[in-house]
Structures are given as C-alpha cells and as structure tokens.
C-alpha positions as CSV (number, residue, x, y, z in Angstrom):
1,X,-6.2,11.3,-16.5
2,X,-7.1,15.3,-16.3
3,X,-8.4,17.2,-13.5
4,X,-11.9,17.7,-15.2
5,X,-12.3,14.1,-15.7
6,X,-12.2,13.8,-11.7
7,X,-14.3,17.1,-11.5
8,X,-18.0,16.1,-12.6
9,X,-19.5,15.6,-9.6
10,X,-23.2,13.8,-9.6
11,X,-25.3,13.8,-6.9
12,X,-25.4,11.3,-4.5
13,X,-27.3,8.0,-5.4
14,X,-28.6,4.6,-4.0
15,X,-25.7,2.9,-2.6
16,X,-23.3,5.5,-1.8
17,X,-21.8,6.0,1.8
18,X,-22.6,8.5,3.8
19,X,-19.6,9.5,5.9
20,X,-21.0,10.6,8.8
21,X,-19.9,13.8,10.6
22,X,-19.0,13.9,14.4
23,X,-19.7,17.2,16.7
24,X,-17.8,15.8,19.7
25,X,-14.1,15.2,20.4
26,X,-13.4,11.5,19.9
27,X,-11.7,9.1,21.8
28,X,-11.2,5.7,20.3
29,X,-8.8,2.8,20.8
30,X,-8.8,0.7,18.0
31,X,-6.7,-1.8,16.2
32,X,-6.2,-2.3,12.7
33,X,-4.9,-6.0,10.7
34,X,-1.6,-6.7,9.3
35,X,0.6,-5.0,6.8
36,X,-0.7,-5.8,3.1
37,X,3.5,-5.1,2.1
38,X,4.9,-7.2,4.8
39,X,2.0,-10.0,4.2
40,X,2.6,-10.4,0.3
41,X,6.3,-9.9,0.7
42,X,6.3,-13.2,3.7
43,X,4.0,-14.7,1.3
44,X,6.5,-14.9,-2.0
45,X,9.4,-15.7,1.0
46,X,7.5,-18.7,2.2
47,X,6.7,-19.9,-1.6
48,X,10.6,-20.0,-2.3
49,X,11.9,-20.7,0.9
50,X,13.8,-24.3,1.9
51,X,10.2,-25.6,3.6
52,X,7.3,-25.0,5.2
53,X,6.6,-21.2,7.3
54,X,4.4,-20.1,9.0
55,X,2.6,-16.2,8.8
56,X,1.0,-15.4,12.3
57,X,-1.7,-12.7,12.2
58,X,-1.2,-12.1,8.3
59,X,-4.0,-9.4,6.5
60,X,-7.1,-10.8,4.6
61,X,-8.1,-8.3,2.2
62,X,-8.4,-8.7,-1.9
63,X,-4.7,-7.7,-1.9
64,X,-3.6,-10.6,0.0
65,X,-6.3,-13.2,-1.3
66,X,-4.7,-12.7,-4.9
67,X,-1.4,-13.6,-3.6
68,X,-2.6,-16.7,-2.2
69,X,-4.3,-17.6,-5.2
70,X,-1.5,-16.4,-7.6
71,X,0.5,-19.1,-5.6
72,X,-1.9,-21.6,-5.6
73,X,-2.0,-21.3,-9.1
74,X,2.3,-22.0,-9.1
75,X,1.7,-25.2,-7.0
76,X,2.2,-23.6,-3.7
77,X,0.1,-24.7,-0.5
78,X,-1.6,-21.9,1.5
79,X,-3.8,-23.5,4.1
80,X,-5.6,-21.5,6.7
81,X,-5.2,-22.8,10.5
82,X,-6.4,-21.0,13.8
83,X,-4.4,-18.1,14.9
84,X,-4.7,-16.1,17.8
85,X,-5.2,-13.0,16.6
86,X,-8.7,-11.3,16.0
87,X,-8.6,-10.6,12.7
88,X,-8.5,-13.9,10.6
89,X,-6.5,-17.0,10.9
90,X,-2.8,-17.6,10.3
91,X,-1.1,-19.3,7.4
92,X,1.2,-21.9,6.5
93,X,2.8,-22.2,3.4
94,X,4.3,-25.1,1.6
95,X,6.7,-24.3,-1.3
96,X,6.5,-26.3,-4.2
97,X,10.3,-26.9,-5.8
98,X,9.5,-26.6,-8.8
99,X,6.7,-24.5,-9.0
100,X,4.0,-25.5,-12.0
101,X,2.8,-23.5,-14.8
102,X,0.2,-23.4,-17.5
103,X,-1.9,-20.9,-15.3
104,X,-3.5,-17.8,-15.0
105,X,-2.8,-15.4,-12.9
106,X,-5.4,-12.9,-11.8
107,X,-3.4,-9.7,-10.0
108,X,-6.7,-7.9,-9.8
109,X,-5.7,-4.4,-8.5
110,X,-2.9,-5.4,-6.8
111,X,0.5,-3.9,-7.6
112,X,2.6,-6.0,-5.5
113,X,1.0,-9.4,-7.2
114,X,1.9,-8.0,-10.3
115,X,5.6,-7.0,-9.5
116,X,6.5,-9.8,-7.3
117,X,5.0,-12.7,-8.9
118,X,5.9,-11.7,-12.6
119,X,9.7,-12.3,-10.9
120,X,9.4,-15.8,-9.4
121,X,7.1,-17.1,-12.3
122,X,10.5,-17.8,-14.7
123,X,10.8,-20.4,-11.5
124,X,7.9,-22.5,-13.1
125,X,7.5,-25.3,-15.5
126,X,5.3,-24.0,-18.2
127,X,3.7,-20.9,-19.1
128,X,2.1,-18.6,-16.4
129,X,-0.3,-15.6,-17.9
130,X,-0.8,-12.8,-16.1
131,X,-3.2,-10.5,-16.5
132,X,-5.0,-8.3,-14.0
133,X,-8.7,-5.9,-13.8
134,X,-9.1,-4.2,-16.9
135,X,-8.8,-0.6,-14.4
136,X,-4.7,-2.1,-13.2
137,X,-4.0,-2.8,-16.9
138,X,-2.6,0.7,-17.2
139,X,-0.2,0.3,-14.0
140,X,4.0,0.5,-15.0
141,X,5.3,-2.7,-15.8
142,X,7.5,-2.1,-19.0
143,X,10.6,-1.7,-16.7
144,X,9.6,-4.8,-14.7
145,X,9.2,-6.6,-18.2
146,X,12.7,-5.0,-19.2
147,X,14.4,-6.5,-15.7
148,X,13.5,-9.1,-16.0
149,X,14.1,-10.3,-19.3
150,X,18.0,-9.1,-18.5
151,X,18.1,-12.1,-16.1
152,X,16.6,-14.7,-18.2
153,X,13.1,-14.9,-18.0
154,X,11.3,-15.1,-21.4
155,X,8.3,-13.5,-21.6
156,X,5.8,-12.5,-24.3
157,X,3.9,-8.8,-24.1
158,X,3.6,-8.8,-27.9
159,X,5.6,-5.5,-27.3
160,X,2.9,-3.7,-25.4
161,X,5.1,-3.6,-22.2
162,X,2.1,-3.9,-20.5
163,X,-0.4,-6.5,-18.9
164,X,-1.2,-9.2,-20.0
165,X,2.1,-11.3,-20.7
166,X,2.8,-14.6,-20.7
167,X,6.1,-15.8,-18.9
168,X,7.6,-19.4,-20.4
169,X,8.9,-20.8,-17.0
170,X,11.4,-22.7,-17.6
171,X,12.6,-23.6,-13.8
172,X,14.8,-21.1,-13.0
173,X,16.2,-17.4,-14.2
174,X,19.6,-17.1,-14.8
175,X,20.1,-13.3,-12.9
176,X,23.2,-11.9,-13.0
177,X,23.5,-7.7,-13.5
178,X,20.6,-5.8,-14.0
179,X,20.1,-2.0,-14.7
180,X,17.0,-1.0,-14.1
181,X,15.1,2.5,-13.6
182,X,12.6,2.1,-11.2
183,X,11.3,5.9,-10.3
184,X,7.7,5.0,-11.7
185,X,7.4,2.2,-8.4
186,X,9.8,0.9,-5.9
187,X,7.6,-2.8,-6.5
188,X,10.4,-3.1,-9.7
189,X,13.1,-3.3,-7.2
190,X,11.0,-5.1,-4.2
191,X,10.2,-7.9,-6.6
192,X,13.3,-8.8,-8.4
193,X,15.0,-8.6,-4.3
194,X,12.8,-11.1,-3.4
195,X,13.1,-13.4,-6.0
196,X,17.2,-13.1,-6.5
197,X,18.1,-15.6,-3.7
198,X,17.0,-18.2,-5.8
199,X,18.0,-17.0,-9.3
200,X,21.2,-19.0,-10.5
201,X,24.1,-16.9,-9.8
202,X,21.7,-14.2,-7.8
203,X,21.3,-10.5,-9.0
204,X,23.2,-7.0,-9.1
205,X,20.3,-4.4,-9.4
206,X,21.6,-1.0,-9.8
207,X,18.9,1.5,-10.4
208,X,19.3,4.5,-13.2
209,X,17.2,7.4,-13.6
210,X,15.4,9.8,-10.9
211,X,14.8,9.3,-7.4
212,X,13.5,6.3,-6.1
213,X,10.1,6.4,-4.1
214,X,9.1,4.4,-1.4
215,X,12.3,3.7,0.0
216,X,11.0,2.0,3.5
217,X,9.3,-0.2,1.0
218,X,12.6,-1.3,-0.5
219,X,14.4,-1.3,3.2
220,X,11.3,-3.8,4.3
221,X,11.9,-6.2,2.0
222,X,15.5,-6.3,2.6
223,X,15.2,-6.4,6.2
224,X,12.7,-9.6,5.1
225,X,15.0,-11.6,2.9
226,X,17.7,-10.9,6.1
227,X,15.5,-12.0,8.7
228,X,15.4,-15.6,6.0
229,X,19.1,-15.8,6.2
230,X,19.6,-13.8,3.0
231,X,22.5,-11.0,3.4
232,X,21.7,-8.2,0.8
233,X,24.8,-6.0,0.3
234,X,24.3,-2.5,-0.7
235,X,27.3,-0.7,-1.9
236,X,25.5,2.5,-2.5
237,X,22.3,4.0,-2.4
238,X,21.4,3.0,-6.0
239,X,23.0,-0.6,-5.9
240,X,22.0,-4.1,-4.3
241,X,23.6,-7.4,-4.5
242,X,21.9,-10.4,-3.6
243,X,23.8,-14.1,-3.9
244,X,22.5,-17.0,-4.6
245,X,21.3,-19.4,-2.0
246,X,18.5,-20.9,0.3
247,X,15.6,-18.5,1.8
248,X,15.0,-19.8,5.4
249,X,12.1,-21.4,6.7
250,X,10.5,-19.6,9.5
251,X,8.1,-18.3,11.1
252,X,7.0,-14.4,10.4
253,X,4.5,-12.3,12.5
254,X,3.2,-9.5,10.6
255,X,2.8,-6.0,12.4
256,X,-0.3,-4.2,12.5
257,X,-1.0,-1.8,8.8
258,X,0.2,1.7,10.0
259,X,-0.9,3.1,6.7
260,X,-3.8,1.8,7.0
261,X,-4.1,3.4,11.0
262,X,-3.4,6.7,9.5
263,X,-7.0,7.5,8.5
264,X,-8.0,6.8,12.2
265,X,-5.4,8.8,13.7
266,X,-5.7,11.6,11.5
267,X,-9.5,11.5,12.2
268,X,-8.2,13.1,15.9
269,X,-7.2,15.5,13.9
270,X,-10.3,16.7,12.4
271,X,-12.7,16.3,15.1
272,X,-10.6,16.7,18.0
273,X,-9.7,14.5,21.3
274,X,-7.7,11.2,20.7
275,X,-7.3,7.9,19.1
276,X,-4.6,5.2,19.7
277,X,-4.0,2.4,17.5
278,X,-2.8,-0.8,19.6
279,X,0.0,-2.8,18.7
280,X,2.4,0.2,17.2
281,X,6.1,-1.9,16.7
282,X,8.5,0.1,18.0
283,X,11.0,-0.2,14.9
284,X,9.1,-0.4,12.0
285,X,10.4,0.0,8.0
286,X,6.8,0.4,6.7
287,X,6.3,4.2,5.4
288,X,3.4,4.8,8.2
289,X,5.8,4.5,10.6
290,X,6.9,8.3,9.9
291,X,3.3,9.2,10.8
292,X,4.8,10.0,14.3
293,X,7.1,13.0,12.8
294,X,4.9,13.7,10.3
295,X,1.5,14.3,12.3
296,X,3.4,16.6,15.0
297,X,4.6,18.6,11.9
298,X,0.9,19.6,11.1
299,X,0.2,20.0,14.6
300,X,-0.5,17.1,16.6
301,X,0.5,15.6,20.0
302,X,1.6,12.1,20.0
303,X,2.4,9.3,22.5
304,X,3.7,5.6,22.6
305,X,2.8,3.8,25.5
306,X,1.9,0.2,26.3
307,X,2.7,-0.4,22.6
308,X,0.1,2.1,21.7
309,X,0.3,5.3,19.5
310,X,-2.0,8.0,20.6
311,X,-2.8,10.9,18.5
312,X,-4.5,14.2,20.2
313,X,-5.8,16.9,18.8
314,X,-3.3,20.0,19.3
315,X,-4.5,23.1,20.9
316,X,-3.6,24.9,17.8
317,X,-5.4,23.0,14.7
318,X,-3.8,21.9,11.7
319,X,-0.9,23.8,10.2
320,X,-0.4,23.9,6.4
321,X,3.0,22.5,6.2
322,X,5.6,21.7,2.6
323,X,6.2,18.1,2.5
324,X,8.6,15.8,0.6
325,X,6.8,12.6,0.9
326,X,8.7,10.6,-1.5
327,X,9.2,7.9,1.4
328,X,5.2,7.9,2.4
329,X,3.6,8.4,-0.6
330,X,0.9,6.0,0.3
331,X,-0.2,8.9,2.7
332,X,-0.5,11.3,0.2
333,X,-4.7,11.2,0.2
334,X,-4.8,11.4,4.0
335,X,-2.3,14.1,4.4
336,X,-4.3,16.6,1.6
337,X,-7.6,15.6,3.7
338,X,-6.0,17.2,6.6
339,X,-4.5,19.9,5.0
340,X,-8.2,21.2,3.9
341,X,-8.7,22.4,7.8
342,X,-5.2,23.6,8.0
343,X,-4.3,27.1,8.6
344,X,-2.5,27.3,5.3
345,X,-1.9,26.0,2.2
346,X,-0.1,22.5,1.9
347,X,2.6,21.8,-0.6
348,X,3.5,17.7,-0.9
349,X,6.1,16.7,-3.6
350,X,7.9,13.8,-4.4
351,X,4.9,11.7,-5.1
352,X,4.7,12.3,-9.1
353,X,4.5,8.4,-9.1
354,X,1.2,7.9,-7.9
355,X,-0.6,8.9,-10.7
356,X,0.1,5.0,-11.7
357,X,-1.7,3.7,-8.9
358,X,-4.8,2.0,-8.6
359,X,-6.1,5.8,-10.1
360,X,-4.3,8.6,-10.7
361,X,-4.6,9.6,-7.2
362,X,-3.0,13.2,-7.4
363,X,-5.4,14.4,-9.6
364,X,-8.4,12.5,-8.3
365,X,-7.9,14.4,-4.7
366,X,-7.9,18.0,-7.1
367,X,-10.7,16.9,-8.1
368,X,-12.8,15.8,-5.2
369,X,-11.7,18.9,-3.2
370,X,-12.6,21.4,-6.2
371,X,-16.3,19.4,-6.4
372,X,-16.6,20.2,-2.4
373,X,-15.9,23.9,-3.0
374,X,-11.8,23.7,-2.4
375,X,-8.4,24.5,-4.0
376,X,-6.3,22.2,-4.9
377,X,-3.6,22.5,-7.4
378,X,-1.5,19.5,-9.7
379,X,2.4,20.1,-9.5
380,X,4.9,18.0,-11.6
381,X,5.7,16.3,-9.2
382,X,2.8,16.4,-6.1
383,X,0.0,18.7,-5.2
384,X,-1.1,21.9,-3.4
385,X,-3.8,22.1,-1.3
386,X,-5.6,25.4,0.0
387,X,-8.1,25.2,2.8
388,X,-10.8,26.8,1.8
389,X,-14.9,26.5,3.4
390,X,-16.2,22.6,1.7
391,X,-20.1,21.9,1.4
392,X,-21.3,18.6,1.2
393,X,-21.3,16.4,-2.0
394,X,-20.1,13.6,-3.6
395,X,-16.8,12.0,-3.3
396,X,-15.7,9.5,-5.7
397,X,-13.1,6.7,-4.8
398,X,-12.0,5.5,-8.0
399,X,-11.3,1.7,-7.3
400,X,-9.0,3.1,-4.7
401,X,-9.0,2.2,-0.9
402,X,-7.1,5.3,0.0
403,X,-9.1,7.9,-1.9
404,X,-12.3,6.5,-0.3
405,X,-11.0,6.5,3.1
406,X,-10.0,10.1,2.2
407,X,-13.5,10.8,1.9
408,X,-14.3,9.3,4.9
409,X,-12.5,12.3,7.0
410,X,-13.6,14.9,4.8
411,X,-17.1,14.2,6.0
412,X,-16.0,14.3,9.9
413,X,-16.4,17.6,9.4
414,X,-18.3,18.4,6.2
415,X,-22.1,17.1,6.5
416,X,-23.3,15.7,3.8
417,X,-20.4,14.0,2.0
418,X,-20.9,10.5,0.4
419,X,-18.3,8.3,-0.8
420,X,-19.4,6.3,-4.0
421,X,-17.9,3.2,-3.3
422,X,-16.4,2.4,0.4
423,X,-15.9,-1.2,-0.5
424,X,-13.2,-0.7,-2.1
425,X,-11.7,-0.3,1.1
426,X,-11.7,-4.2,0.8
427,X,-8.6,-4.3,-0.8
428,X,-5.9,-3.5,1.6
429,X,-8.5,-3.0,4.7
430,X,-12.0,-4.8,5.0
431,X,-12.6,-3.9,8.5
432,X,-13.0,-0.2,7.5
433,X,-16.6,0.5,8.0
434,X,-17.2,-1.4,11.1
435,X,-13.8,0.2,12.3
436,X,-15.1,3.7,11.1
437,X,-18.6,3.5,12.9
438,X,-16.5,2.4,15.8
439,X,-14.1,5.8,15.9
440,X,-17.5,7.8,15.4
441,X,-19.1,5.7,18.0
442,X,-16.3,6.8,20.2
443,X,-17.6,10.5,20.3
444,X,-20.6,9.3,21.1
445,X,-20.0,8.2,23.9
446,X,-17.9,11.3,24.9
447,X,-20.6,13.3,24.7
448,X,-23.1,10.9,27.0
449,X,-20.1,11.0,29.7
C-alpha cells in the first residue's frame, strides 16, 4: 500500500482516542501481561506434547484467544483455572492424540495462528479450513504453503498461495528435508520447529534466500521445544534439525511482554522522569529484550534492580541514531515515534518485512508523521525519520496494536492527537488504556508532590 493511501488525514470524529499530552516528568511503575510469542508457542507445545501442562500467568488478548480456539477446534482442552497472577487465570491443556478435523479455523489477525497451526493441522483426522479477517488475508503464506507440502501435508489453496486453504489431515506429516525461504517472516520457520518433534521421521529446515528477520523469535522457540525435552541441532546459521520424538509435559511460566513494555518505557523518553516495568527476566530471547542496548543508544539511562527495568530520561534528549533492527522489528513503530523528538534524523533498516504485517507498517508510520507536519521517508528495506515541529491531528492505527500505541506517544507531547481506533490494542495488549491513563496518572502526581 503507498504512502498517499496512509496520508489522507480526516479530522477527528466520535469515537476516536484522544491521547493525552503530559507537562510533567513521569514516574510510573507498571507491569504489563505475558508474551503473546511465548504464550502461543507453549500453547501449540502443550497441544502436541505426551499429556497434560500447565501455562502460569499466560496473556489474554485476541492473539491468544484464537489460539485457544484454533485448538479447541483440533480436539484440544484449554480450561481456564485460578492463577496467581493479576492479569487473568492460568491454563491447562490437554492434548488430544489424534487431533480431530472437519473445522474451521478462524486466525483473525494473528500471524502466529496462521503459521503455527497451518503446521500441526496435517496431525488431524479430517479436513481443517483455515481462513482468517478479510484485512490478514493478504499476510505471506505461499512459502509456508510450499513447506509444508514438502513434508507431507496436503493442502488445497486452489493455487492462490494464500488464505483460505484447506489442509486434509490425515494423522500425521511425513517431514523429512525441507528448503524453505523464509525472509518475508521468521513464523515459516517458528511453525514448522514446533511442529517437527512429532512429524514421522522429524524435519531438516534449511533456509534459502535473504536474511532472516526476527531471529530471537526463532531462538525462543528453540529454546521452547529444549526446555520440552526436544534437542534442536543447528549446524549452521541457515540450518535446523529436529528428530522425531515426544514433546514433554510440563509446566511453563510465561515472562512479562517486553515488546509490549516498550511503549511505556519509551514514554520516559518523551516526557521525561522514569518508568520501570516489573518483572524484567534477566535472560530473555524475546526481541524486547534488546530494548536495554537499544534505548541507551538514543539516549537513555537504564537500570535493573529488584527484577525491574527502569528507563530515565537522559540529560541530553533523544539522539537520531542508524539502526539495523532486523532482530526487533516489532519495535520498529515505537522507535520512529521517538525518533520525531530526536536531535537528528533516524535511519532503521532491516525491517522490509513488515510491510506484511497486520498493515504495511513502514509506510503507515510515513504517513501518520507527514499528516502531523513531519518527514519521514520509505527505504527498500526500512524507513527514515526527520524530527521536525508536529501539530495535532489524527492518527490512524490500521488494525494494528503497534501503530496505535505509536500514536499514543506522539501525543505525550503533541496536543491534540487522536488515534482512530486504540482497541485494537486488544490484540496483543488489552490492558493498554487503563495501563496508559495510569503512566499519565503518574505525572500527575509528580506535579502535586
């Protein structure tokens, strides 16, 4: 999608959020819920694992409600119990060997439903449909499609290479060696990982073409399967063998989102004084994990203590930094909101592949800035940012959680910025407006003290 489809701007109407603007440093402690990657990753685990497992402090969000139902719909039990933490009870999951088909599966917006489910459905008896919101429907799955029909799954896409499909489970895949180019989404490689254990005689992926993205992604979910008693070999950076066998039982506490954090500690950032974000692992693989070199870079001060991460404000602002965020692109939006109050321009690259996200998210952030009054530039393969003065305005989140919490700390310091749709923060983060008024709260209450 261009640049000037992003770029018509209307004015703000009933229902939009206003994102409202703080004059005082903040000082917030907040927590956030669980990874959506590490939550939907345990969740296909726990389906094909040797018995029941439990997930302790799991996310609830649309991303993770159509994973439970997408396994519902293959047989599998999800029941809710009381957990201890304060965002939503725990699971425990029942496999079901085999797994049923004739089904639909719904993936809604949600990439990793789409990649990891299409790779365990060849597990089922029967056909399993899957189909997803009519704005996912243009998201990369003709390599996925490609895979997996290499290992014996037989699927039918009426050669559009695209959603919907229908897979003919037969009860297992047969695997084997797989080539597979996977530089439009590191979900290709995630999905078929996951799955391999229980394919026949396992899988050989080897990955062709350009770099891959995401690569914490891909080390996450093989620290997952090892953590189930499943040793993934990797002879070189391209190449991963998984044997056949049993996925362990267990267990699993999922860490706090620290993609989802980033907003919150960015927001220090922008209005100055500090926020921590409880519960920071100290070893993490997800990608928001690098937000402690990443943050410092642009000119932050951060801390770990108590098994919080504190972000201050430096004494120096922003600074316009180059950044190869091929490992982070999830942080792409936030990044290019701070980079409009830097002292210089911004270059990110190594992000081409998320213009097949939920929107095409490189050009929807040119487009938002340039309707606020900024520069921003499309490269091949990222985007270029130039602070320049914003005015007020509307910002448009385009089915996408991260372009709307974007907008959220553009209007820290722009009065009069609206986002058209915050609730599509529900997919990955449904907390975010009550967590958001509770960061603005916090300067607030500096200012009373």
């Amino acid at each position: 999608m261009s640049v000037a489809e992003y770029s018509a701007v209307p004015s703000a109407a009933d229902g939009d959020w206003p994102a409202p603007t703080v004059h005082e440093p903040l000082g917030a402690t907040l927590s956030v819920p669980g990874s959506k990657s590490l939550t939907n990753r345990e969740l296909i685990l726990a389906a094909i694992a040797d018995g029941p497992g439990r997930l302790i402090s799991p996310l609830h969000s649309e991303d993770s409600a159509r994973m439970i139902e997408a396994l519902r719909a293959l047989g599998v039990q999800v029941q809710e119990v009381a957990g201890t933490g304060s965002f939503g009870p725990d699971l425990v999951v029942t496999p079901a060997n085999p797994m049923s088909g004739e089904t639909v599966v719904d993936c809604g917006q949600a990439g990793t439903v789409m990649r990891f489910v299409a790779a365990i459905a060849g597990l089922a008896r029967g056909e399993v449909t899957l189909t997803a919101h009519e704005t996912a429907l243009h998201r990369p799955m003709g390599e996925m499609i490609k895979a997996l029909r290499a290992v014996g799954s037989d699927i039918d896409d009426e050669g559009t290479w695209s959603l919907p499909f229908v897979i003919h489970g037969h009860g297992h895949v047969r695997g084997g060696d797989v080539e597979i180019d996977a530089s439009g989404s590191s979900q290709f490689v995630s999905g078929l990982l996951l799955a391999a254990p229980r394919f026949d005689v396992g899988l050989t992926l080897r990955h062709k073409g350009r770099r891959l993205p995401s690569l914490p992604h891909i080390d996450m979910t093989v620290e997952a399967l090892g953590h189930r008693g499943v040793h993934v070999e990797r002879p070189n950076a391209n190449e991963w063998i998984v044997p056949a066998g049993p996925v362990r039982a267990k267990d699993v506490a999922i860490e706090p989102d620290l993609s989802n954090a980033a907003p919150f500690l960015a927001a220090a950032m922008i209005a100055g004084g500090h926020v921590s974000i409880t519960g920071w692992p100290a070893h993490s693989t997800q990608p928001g994990a690098l937000l402690t070199e990443i943050l410092p870079i642009m000119g932050a001060r951060t801390q770990r203590r108590g098994g919080a991460l504190t972000v201050t404000a430096g004494s120096s602002g922003i600074h316009g930094v180059d950044l190869d965020l091929s490992a982070a692109s999830e942080l792409t939006p936030t990044l290019c909101a701070l980079a409009a109050f830097a002292d210089g321009p911004t270059t990110i690259t190594g992000v081409g592949h998320i213009r097949g996200h939920e929107t095409d998210r490189i050009a929807a952030i040119v487009g938002n800035l340039r309707a606020l009054g900024g520069e921003a530039h499309e490269l091949p393969d990222g985007i270029r940012v130039v602070p320049r003065p914003l005015t007020g305005g509307l910002w448009r989140a385009h089915h996408d959680h991260r372009m709307a919490t974007a907008g959220a700390l553009i209007g820290l310091a722009v009065p009069g910025v609206f986002v058209d749709d915050i609730g599509t923060t529900r997919k990955t983060l449904p907390e975010f407006p009550q967590l958001w008024a509770q960061l603005v709260g916090s300067a607030a209450g500096n200012a009373e003290r």
